[in-house]
Backbone bond lengths (Angstrom), bond angles and torsions (degrees), N, CA, C in turn:
res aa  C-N    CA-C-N  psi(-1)  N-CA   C-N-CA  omega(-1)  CA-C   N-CA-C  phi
1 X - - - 1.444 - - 1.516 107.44 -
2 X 1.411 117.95 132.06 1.063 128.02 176.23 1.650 115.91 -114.74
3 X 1.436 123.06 174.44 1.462 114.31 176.40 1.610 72.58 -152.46
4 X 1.847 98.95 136.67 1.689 119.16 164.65 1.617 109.26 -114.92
5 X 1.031 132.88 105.97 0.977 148.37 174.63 1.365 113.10 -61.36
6 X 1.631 126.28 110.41 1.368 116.71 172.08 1.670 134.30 -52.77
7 X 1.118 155.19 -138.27 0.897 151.03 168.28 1.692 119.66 -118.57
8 X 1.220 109.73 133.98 1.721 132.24 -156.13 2.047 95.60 -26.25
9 X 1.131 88.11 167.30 1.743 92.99 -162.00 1.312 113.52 42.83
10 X 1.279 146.36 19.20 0.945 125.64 171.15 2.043 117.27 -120.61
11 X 1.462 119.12 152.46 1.474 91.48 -173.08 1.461 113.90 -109.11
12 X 1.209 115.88 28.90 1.632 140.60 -165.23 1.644 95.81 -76.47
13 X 1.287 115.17 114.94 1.475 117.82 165.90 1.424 105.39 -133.64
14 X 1.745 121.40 146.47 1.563 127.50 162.24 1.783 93.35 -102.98
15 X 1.144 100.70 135.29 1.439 119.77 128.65 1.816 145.73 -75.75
16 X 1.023 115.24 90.61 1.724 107.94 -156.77 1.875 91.38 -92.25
17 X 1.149 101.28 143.19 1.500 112.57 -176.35 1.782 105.13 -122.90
18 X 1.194 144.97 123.18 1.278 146.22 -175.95 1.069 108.28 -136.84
19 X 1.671 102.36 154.72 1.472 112.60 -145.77 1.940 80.85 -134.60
20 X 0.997 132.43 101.14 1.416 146.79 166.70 1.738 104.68 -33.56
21 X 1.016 109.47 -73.01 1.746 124.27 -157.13 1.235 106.92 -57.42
22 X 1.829 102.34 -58.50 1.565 114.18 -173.46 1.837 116.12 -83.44
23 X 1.033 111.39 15.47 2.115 123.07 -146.69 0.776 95.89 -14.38
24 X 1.608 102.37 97.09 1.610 141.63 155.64 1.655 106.30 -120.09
25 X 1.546 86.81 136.89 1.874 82.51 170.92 1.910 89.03 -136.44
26 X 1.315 97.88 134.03 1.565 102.22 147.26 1.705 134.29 -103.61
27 X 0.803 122.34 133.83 1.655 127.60 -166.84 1.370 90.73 -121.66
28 X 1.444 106.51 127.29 1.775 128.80 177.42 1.716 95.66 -136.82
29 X 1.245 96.25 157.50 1.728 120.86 -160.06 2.005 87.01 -122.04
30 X 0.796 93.30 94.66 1.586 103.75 151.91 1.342 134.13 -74.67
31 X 1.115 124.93 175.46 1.724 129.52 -156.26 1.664 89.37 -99.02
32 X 1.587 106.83 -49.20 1.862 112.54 -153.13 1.671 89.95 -161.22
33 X 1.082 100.31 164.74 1.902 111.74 176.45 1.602 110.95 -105.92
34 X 1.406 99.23 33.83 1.639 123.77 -179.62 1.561 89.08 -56.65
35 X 1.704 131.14 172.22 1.119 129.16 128.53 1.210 160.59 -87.52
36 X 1.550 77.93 11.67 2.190 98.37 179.23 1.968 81.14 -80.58
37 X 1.662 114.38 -55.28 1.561 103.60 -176.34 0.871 155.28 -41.46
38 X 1.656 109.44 -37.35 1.678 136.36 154.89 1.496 113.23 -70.69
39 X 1.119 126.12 -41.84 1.563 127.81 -175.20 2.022 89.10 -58.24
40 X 1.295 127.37 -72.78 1.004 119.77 -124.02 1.778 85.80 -85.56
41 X 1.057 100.47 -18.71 2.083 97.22 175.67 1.195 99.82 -77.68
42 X 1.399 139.75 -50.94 1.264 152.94 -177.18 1.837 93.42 -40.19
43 X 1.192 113.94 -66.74 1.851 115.65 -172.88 1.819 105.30 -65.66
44 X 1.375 122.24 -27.60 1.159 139.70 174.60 1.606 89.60 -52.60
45 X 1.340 107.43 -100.25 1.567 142.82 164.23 1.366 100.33 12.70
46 X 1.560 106.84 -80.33 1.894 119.52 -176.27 1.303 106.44 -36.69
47 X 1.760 116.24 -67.08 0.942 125.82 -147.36 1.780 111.14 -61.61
48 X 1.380 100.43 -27.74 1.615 117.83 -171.19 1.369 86.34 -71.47
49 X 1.313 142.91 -53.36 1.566 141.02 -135.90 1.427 103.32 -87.01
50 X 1.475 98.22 -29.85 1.887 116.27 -165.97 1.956 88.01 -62.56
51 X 1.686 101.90 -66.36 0.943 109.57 179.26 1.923 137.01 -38.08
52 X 1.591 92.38 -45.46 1.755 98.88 149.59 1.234 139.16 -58.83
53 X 1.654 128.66 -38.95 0.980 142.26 129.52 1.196 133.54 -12.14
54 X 1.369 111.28 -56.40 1.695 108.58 174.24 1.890 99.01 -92.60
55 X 1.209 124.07 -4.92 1.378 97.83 175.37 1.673 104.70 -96.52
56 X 1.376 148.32 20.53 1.167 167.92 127.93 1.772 113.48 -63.16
């Protein structure tokens, strides 16, 4: 899991989530790099990847 930080004044962040086995990456656009924001994409995130995973 990564976090890309947009550029200064701005509150634009991706989260990129990658999946090693299957090379899958998902990239989601978050609100803020708060931690209620990442936690709840982060459980989002897994669950999607888990799900790719078993369809591979």
């Amino acid at each position: 899991m990564d976090i890309v930080v947009g550029k200064q004044g701005t509150k634009t962040v991706l989260m990129v989530l990658s999946e090693r086995v299957a090379r899958k990456e998902l990239i989601f656009k978050i609100p803020s790099k708060s931690q209620a924001a990442v936690k709840t994409l982060t459980l989002n995130g897994l669950r999607t990847l888990s799900e790719i995973k078993k369809e591979n």
